[in-house]
N, CA, C and O atoms as CSV, one atom per row, in Angstrom:
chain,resi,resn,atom,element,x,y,z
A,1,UNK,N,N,131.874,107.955,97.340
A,1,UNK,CA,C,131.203,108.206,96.087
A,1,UNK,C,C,131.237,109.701,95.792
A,1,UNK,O,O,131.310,110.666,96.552
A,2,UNK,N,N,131.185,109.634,94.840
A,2,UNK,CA,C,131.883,111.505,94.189
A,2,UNK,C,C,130.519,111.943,94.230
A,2,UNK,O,O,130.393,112.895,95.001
A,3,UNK,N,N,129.075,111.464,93.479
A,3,UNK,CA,C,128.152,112.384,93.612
A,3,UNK,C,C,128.018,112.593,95.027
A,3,UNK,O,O,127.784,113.741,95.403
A,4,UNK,N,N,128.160,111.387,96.134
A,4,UNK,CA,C,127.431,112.569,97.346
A,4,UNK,C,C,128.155,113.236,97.626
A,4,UNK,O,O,127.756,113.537,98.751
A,5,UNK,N,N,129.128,113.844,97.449
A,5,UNK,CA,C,129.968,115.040,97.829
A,5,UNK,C,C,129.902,116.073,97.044
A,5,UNK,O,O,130.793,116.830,96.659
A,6,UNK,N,N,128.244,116.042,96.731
A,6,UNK,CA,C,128.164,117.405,95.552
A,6,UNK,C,C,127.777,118.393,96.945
A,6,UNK,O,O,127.189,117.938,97.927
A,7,UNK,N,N,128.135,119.522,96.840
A,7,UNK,CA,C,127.283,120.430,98.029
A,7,UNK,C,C,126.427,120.969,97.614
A,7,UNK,O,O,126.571,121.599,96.566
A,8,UNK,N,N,124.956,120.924,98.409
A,8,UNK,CA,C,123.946,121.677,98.270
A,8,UNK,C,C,123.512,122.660,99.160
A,8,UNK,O,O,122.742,122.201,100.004
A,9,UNK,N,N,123.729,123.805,99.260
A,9,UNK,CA,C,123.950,124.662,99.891
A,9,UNK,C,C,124.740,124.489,101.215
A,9,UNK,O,O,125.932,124.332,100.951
A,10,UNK,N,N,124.497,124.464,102.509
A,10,UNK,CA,C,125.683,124.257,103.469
A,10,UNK,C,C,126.191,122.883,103.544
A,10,UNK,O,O,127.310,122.601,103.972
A,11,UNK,N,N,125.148,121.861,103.024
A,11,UNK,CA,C,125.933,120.441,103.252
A,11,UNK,C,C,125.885,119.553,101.784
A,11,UNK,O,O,125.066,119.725,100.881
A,12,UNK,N,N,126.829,118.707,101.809
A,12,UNK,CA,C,126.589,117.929,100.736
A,12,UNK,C,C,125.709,116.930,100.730
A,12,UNK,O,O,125.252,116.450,101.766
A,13,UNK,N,N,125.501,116.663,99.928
A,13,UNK,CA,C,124.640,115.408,99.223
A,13,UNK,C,C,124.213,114.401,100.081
A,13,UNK,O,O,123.049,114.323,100.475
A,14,UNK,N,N,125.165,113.567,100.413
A,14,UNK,CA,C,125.032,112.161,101.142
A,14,UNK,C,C,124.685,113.163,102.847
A,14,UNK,O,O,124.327,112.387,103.733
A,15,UNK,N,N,124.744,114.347,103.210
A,15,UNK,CA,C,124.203,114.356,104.767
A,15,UNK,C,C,122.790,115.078,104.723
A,15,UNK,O,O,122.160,115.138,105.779
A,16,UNK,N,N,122.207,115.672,103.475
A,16,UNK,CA,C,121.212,116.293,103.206
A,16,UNK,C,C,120.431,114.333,103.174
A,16,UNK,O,O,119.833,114.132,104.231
A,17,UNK,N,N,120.411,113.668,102.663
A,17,UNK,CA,C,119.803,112.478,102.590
A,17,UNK,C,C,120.132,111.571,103.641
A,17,UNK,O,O,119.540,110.497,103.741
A,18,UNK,N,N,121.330,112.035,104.697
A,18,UNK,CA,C,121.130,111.677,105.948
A,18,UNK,C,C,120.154,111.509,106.747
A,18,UNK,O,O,119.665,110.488,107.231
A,19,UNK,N,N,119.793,113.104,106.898
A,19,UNK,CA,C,119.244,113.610,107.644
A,19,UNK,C,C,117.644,113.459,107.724
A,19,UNK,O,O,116.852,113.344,108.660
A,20,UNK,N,N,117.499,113.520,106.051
A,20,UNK,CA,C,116.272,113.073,105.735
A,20,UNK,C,C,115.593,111.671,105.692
A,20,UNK,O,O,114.366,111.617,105.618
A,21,UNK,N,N,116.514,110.279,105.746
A,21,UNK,CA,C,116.540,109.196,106.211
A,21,UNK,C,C,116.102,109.276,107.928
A,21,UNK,O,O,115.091,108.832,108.472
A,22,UNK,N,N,117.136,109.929,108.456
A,22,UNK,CA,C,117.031,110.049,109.980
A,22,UNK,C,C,115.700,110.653,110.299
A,22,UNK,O,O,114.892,109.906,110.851
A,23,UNK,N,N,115.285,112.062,110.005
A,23,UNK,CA,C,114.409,112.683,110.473
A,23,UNK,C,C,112.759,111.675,109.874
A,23,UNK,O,O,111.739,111.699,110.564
A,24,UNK,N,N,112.827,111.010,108.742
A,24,UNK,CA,C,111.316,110.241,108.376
A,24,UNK,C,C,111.673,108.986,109.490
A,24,UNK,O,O,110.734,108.699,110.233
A,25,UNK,N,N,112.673,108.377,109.636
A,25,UNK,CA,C,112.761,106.958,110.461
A,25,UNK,C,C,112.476,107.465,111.796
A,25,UNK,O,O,111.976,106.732,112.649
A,26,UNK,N,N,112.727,108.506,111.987
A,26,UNK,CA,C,112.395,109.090,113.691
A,26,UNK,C,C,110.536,109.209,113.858
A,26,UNK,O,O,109.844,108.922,114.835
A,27,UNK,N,N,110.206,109.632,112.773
A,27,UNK,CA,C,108.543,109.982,112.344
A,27,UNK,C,C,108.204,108.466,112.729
A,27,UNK,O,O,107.714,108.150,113.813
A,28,UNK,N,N,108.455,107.763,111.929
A,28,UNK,CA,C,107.879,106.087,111.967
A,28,UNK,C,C,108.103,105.574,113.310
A,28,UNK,O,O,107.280,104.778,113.764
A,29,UNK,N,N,109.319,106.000,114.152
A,29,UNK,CA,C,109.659,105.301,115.016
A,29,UNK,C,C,108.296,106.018,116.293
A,29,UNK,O,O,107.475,105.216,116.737
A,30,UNK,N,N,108.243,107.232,116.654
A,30,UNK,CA,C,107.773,107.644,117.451
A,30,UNK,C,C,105.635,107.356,117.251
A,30,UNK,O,O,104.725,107.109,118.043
A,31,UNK,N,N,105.735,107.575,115.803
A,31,UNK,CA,C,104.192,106.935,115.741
A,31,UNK,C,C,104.046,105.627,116.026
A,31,UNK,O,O,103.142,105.303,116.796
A,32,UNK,N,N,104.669,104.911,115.616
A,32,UNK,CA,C,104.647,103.045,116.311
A,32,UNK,C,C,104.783,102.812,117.695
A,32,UNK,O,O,104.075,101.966,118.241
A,33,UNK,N,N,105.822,103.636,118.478
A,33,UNK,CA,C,105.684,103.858,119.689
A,33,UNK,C,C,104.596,104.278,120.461
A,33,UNK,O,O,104.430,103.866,121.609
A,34,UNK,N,N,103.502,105.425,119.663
A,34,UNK,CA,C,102.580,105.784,120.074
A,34,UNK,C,C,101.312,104.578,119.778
A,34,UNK,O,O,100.358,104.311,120.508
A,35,UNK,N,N,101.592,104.122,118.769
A,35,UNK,CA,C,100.403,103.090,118.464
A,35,UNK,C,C,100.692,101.961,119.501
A,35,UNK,O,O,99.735,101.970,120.275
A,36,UNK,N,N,101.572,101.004,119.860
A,36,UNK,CA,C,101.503,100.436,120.916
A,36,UNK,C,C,101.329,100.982,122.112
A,36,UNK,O,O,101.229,100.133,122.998
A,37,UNK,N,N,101.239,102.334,122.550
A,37,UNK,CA,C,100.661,102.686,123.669
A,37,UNK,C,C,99.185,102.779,123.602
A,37,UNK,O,O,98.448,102.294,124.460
A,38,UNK,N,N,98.681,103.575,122.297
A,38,UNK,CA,C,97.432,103.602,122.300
A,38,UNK,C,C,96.327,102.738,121.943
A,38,UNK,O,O,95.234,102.931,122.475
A,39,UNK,N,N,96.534,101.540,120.862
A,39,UNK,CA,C,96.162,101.086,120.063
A,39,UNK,C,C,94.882,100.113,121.014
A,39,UNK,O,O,94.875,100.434,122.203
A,40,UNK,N,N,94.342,99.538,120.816
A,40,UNK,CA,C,93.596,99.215,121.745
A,40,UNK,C,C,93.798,97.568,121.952
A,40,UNK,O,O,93.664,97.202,123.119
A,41,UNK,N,N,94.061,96.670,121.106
A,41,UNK,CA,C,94.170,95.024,121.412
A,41,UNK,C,C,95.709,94.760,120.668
A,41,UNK,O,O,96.499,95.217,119.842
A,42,UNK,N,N,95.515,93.843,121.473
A,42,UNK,CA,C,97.152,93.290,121.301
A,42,UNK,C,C,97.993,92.980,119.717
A,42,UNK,O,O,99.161,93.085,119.344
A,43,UNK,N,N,96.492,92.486,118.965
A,43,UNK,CA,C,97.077,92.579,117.548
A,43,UNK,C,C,97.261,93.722,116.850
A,43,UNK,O,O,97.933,93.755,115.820
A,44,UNK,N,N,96.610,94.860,117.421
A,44,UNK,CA,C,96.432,96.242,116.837
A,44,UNK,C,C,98.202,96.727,117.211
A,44,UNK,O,O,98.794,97.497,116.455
A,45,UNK,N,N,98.568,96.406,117.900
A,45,UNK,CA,C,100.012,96.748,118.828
A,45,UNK,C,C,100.670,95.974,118.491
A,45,UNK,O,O,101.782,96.228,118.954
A,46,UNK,N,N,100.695,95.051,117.888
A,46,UNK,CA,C,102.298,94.006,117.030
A,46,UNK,C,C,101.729,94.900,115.637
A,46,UNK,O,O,102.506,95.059,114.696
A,47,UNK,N,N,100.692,95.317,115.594
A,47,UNK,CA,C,100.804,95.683,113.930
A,47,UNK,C,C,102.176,96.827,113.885
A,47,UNK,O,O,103.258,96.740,113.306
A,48,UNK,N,N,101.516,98.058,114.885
A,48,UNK,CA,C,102.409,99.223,115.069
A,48,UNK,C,C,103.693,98.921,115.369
A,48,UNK,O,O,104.540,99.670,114.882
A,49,UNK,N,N,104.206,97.670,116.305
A,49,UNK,CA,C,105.197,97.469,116.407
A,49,UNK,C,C,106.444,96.605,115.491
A,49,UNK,O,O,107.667,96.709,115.587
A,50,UNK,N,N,105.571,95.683,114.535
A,50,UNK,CA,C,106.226,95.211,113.379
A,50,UNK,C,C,106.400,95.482,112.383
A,50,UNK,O,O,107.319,94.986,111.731
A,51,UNK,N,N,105.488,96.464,111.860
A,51,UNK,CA,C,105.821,97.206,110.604
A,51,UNK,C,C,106.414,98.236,110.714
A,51,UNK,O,O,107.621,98.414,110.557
A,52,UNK,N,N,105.372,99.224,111.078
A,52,UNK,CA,C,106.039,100.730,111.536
A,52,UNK,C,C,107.536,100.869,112.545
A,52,UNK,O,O,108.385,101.760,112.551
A,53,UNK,N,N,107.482,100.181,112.985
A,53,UNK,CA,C,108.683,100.534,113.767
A,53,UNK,C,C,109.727,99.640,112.965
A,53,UNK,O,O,110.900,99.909,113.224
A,54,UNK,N,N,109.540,98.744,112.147
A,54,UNK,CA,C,110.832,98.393,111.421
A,54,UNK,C,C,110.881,99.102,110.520
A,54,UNK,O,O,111.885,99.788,110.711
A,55,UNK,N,N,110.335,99.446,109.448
A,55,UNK,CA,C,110.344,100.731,108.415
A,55,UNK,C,C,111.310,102.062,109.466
A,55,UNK,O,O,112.401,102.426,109.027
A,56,UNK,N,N,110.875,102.564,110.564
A,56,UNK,CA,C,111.693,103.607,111.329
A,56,UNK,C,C,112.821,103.149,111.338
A,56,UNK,O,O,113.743,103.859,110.937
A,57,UNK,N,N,113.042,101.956,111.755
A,57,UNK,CA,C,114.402,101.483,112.058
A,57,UNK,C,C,115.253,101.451,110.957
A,57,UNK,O,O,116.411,101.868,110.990
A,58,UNK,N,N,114.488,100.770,109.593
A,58,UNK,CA,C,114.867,100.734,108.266
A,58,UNK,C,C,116.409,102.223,107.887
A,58,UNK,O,O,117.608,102.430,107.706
A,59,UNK,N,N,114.766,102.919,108.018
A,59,UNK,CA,C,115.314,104.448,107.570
A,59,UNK,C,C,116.251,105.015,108.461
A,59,UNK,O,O,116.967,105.960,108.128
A,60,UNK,N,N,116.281,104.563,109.418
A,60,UNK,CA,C,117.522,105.079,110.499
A,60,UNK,C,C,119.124,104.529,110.217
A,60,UNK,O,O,120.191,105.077,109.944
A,61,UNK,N,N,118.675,103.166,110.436
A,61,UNK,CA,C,119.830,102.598,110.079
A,61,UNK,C,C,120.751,103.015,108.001
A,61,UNK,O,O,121.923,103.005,107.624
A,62,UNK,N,N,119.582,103.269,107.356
A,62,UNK,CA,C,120.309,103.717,105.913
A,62,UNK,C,C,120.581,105.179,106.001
A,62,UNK,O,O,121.098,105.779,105.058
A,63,UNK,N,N,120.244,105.765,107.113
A,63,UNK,CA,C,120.659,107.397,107.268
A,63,UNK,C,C,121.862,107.238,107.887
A,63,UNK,O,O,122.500,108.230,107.533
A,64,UNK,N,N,122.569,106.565,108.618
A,64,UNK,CA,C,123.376,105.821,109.111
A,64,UNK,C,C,124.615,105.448,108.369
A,64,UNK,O,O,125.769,105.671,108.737
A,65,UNK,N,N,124.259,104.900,107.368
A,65,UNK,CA,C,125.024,104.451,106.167
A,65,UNK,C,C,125.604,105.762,105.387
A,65,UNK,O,O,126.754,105.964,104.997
A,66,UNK,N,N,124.340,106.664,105.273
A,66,UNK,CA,C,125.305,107.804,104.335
A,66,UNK,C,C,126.017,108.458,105.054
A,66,UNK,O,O,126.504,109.504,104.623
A,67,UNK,N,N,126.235,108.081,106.161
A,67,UNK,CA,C,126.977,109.227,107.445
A,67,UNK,C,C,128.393,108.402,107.239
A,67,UNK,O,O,129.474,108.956,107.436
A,68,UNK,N,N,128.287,107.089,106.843
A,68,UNK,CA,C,129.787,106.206,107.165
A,68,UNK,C,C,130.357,106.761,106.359
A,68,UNK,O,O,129.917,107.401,105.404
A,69,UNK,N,N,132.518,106.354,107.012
A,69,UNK,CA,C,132.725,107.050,105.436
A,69,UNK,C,C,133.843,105.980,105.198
A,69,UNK,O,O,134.670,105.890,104.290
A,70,UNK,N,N,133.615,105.212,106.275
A,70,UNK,CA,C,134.501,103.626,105.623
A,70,UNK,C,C,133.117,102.130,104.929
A,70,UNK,O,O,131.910,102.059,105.159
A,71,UNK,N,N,133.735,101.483,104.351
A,71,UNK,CA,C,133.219,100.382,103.993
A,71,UNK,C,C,132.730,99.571,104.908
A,71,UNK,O,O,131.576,99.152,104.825
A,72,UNK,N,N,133.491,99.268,105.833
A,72,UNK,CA,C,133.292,98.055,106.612
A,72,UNK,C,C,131.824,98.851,107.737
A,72,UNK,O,O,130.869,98.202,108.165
A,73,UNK,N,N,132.015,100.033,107.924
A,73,UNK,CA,C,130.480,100.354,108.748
A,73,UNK,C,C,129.308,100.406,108.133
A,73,UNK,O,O,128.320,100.028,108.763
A,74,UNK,N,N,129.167,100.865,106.831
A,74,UNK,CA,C,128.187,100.416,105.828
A,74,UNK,C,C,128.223,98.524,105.886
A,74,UNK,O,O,127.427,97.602,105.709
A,75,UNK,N,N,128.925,98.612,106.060
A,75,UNK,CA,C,128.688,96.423,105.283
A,75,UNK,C,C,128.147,95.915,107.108
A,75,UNK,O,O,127.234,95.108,107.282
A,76,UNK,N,N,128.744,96.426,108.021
A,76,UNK,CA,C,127.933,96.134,109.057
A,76,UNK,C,C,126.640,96.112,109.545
A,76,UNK,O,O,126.032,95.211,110.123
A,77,UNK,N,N,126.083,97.966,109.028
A,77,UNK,CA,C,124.689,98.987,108.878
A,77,UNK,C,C,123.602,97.804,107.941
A,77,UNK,O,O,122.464,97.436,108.230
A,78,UNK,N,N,124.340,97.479,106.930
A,78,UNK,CA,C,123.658,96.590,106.569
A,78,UNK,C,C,123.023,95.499,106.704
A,78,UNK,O,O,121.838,95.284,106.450
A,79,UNK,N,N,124.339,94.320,107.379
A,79,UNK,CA,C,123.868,93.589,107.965
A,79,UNK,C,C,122.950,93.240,109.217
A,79,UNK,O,O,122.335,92.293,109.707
A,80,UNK,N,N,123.164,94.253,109.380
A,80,UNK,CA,C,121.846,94.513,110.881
A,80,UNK,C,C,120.459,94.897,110.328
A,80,UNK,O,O,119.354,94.599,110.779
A,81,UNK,N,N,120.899,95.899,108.846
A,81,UNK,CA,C,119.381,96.034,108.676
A,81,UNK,C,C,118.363,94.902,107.845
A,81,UNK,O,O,117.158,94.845,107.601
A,82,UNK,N,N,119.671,93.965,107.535
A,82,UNK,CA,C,119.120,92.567,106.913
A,82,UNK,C,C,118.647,91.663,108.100
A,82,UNK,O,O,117.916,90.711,107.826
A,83,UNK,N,N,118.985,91.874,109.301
A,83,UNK,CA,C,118.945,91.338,109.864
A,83,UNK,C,C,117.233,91.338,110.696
A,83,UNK,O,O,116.342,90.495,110.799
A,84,UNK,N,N,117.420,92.823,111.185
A,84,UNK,CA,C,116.037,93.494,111.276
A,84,UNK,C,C,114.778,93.266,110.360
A,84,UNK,O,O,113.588,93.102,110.630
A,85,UNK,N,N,115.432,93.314,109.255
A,85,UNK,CA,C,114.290,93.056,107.808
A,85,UNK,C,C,113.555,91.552,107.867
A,85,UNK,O,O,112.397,91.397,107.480
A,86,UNK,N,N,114.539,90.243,108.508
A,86,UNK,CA,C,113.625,89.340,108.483
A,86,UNK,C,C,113.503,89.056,109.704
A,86,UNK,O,O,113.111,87.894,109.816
A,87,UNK,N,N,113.715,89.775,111.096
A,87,UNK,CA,C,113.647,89.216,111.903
A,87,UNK,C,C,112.267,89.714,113.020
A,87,UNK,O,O,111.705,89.271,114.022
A,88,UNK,N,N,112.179,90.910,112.103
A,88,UNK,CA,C,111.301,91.390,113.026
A,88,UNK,C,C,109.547,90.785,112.601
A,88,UNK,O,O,108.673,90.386,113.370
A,89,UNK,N,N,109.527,90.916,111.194
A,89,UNK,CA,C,107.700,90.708,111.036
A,89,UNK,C,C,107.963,88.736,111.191
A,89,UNK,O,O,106.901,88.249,110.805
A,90,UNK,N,N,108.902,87.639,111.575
A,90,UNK,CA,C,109.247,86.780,111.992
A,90,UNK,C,C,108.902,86.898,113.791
A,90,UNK,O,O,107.869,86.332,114.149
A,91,UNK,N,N,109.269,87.211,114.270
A,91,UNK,CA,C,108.878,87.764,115.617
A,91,UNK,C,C,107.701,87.951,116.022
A,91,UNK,O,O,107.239,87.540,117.087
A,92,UNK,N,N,106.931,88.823,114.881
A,92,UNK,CA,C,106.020,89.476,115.230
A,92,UNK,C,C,104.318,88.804,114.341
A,92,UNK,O,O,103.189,89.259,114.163
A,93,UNK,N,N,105.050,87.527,114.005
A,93,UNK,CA,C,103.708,86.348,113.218
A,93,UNK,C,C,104.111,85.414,114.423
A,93,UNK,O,O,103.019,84.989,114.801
A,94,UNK,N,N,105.023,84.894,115.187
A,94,UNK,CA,C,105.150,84.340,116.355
A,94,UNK,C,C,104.283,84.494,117.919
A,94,UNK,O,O,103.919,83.736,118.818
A,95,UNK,N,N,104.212,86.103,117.571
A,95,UNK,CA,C,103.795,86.701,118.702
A,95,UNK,C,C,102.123,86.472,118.316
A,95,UNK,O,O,101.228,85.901,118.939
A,96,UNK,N,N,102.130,86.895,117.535
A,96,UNK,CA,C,100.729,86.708,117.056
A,96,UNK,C,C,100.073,85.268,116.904
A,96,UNK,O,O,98.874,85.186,116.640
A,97,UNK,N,N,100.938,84.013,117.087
A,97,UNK,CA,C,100.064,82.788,117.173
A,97,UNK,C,C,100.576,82.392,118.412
A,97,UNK,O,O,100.384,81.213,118.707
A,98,UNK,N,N,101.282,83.209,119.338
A,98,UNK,CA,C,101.393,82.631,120.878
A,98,UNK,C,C,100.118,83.592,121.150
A,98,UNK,O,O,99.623,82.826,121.977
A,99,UNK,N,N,99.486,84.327,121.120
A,99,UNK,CA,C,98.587,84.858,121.477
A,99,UNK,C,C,96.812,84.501,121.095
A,99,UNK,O,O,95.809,84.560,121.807
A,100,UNK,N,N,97.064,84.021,119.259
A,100,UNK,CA,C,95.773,82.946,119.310
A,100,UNK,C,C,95.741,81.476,120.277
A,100,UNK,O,O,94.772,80.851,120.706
A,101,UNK,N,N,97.259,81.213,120.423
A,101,UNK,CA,C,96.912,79.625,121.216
A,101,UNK,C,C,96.901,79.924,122.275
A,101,UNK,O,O,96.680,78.945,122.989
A,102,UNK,N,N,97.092,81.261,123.077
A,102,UNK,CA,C,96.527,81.552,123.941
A,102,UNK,C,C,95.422,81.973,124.746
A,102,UNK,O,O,95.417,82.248,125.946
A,103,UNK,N,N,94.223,81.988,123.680
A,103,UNK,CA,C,93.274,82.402,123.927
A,103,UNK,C,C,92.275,83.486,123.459
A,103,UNK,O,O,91.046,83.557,123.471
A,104,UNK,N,N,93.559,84.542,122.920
A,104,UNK,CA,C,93.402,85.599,122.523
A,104,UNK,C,C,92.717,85.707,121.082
A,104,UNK,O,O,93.337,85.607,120.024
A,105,UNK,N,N,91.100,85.966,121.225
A,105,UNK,CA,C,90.335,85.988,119.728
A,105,UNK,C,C,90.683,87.712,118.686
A,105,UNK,O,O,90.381,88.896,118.840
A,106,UNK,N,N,91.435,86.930,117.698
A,106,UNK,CA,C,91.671,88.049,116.508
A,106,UNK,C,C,90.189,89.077,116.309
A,106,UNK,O,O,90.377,90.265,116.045
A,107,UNK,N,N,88.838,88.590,116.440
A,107,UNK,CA,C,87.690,89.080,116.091
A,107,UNK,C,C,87.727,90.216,116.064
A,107,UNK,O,O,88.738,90.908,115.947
A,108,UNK,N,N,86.482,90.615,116.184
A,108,UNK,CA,C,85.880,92.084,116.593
A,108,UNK,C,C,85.697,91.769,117.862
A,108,UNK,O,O,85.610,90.666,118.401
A,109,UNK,N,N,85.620,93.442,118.530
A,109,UNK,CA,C,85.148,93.239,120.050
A,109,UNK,C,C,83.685,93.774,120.078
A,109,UNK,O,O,83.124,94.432,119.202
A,110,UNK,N,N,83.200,93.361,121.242
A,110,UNK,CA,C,81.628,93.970,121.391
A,110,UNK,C,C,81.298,94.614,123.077
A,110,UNK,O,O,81.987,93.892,123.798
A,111,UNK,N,N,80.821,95.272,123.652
A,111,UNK,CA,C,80.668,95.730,125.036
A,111,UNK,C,C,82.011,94.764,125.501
A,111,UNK,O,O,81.742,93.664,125.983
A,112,UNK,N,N,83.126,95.071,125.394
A,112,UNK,CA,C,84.096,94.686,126.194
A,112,UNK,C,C,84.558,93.456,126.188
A,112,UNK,O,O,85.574,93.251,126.851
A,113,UNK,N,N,84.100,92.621,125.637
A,113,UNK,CA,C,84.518,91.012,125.286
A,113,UNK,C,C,84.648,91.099,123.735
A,113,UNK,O,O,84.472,92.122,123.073
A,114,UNK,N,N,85.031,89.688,123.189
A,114,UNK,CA,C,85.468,89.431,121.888
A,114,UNK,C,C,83.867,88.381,121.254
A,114,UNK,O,O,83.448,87.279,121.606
A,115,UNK,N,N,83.605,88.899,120.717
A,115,UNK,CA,C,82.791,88.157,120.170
A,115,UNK,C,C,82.870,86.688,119.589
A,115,UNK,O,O,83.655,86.616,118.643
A,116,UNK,N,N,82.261,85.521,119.917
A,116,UNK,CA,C,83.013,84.479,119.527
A,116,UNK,C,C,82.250,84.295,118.292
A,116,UNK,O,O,81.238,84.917,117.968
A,117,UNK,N,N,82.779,83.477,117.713
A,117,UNK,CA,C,82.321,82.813,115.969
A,117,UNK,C,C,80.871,82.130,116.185
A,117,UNK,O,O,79.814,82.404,115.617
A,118,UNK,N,N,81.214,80.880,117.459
A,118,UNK,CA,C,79.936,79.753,117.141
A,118,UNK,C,C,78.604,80.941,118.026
A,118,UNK,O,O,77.439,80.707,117.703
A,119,UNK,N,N,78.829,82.075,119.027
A,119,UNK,CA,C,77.713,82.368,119.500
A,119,UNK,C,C,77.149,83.525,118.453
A,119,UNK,O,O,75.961,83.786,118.637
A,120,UNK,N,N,77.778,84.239,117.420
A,120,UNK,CA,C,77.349,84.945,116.406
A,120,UNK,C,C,76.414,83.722,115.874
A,120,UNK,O,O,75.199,83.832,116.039
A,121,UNK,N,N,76.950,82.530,115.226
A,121,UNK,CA,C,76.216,81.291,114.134
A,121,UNK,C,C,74.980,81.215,115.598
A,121,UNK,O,O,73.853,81.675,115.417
A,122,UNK,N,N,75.224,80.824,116.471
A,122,UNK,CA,C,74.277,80.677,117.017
A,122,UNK,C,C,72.497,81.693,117.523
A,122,UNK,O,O,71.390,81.301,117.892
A,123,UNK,N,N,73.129,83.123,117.247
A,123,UNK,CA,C,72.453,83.798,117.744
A,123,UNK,C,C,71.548,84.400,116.465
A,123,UNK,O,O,70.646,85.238,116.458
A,124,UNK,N,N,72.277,83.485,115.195
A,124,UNK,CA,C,71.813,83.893,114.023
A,124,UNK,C,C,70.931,82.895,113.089
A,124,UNK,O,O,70.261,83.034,112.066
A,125,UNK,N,N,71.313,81.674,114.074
A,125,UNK,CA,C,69.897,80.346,113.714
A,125,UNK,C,C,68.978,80.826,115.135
A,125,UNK,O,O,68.598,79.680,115.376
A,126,UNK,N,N,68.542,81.389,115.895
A,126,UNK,CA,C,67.903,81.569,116.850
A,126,UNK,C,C,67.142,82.695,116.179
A,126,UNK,O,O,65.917,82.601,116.264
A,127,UNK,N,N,67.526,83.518,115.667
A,127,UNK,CA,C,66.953,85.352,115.022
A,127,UNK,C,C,65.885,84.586,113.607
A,127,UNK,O,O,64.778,84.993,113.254
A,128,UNK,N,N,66.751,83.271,112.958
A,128,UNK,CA,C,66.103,83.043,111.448
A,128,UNK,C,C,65.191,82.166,112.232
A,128,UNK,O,O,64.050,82.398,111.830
A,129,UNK,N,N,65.176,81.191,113.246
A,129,UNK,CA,C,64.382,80.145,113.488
A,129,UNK,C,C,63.251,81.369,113.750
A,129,UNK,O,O,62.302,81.293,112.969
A,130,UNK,N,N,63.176,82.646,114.851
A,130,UNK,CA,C,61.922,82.932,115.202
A,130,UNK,C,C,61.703,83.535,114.043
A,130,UNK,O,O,61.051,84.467,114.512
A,131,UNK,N,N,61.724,83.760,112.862
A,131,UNK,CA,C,61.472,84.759,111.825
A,131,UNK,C,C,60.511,83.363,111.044
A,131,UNK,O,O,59.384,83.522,110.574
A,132,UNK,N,N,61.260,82.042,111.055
A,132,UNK,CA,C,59.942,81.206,110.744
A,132,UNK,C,C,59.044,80.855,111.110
A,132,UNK,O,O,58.042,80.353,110.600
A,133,UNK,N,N,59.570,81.289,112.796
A,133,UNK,CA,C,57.900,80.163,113.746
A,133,UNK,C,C,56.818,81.860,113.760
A,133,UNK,O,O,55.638,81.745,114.090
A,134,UNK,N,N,57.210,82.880,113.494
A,134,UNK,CA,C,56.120,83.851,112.983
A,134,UNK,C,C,55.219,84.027,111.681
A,134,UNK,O,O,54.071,84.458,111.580
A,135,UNK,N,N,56.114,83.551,110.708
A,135,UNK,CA,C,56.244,83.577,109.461
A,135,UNK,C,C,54.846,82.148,109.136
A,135,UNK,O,O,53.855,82.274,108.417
A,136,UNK,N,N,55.168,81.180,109.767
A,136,UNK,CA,C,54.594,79.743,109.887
A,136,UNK,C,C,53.346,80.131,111.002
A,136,UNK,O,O,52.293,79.565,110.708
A,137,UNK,N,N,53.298,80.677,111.779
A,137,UNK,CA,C,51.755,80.943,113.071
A,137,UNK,C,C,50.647,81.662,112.030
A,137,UNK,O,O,49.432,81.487,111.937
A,138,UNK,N,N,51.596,82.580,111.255
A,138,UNK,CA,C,50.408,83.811,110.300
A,138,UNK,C,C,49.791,83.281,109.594
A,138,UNK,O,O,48.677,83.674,109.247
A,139,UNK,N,N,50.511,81.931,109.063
A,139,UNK,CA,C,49.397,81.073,107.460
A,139,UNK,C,C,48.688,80.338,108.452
A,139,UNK,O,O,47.794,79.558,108.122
């Protein structure tokens, strides 16, 4: 393509938007990396790892593309990043219901456990029941 071979100061066009593809997909890649190290529960860590790190990958692989300078490595670049595009947040809704049928509660956590649903309902007809048997002793 003739415009990216405009030069803008030492490089042209298509490696100035290389680079800048490369250098933001490297950003995404290394924070997603960091969020599955740090993140604290397992769904917090497919988040970092299915979005953010495919967006990095995204941008890597199309920085990639402006570097080709035949057809057929672009039509490849592509197909991988089509490939990536549905394969990963596919993967990563998989991972996420092998992990509810495993046991693993999406909730909130509380002192170190997951809070379950029926002992919240439960602990919350126990709080309203004594709020009536006080409420009912006073008349």
């Amino acid at each position: 393509m003739a415009f990216l071979d405009i030069m803008i100061g030492p490089l042209a066009l298509a490696d100035w938007l290389s680079w800048f593809c490369l250098i933001i997909g490297a950003f995404f890649l290394i924070t997603g990396t960091l969020g599955i190290v740090r993140l604290p529960d397992v769904f917090s860590r497919m988040h970092g790892a299915g979005m953010v790190d495919t967006l990095g990958i995204m941008l890597m692989l199309i920085g990639l593309m402006f570097q080709a300078e035949e057809w057929i490595v672009v039509a490849k670049l592509g197909l991988i990043l089509m490939f990536i595009f549905f394969t990963s947040p596919t993967t990563t809704f998989a991972l996420a219901r092998a992990a509810i049928n495993g046991g693993i509660n999406p909730g909130p956590k509380k002192a170190g456990r997951s809070v379950d649903i029926q002992d919240k309902k439960s602990k919350d007809a126990k709080v309203e029941h004594k709020k009536q048997g006080t409420t009912s002793s006073n008349t």
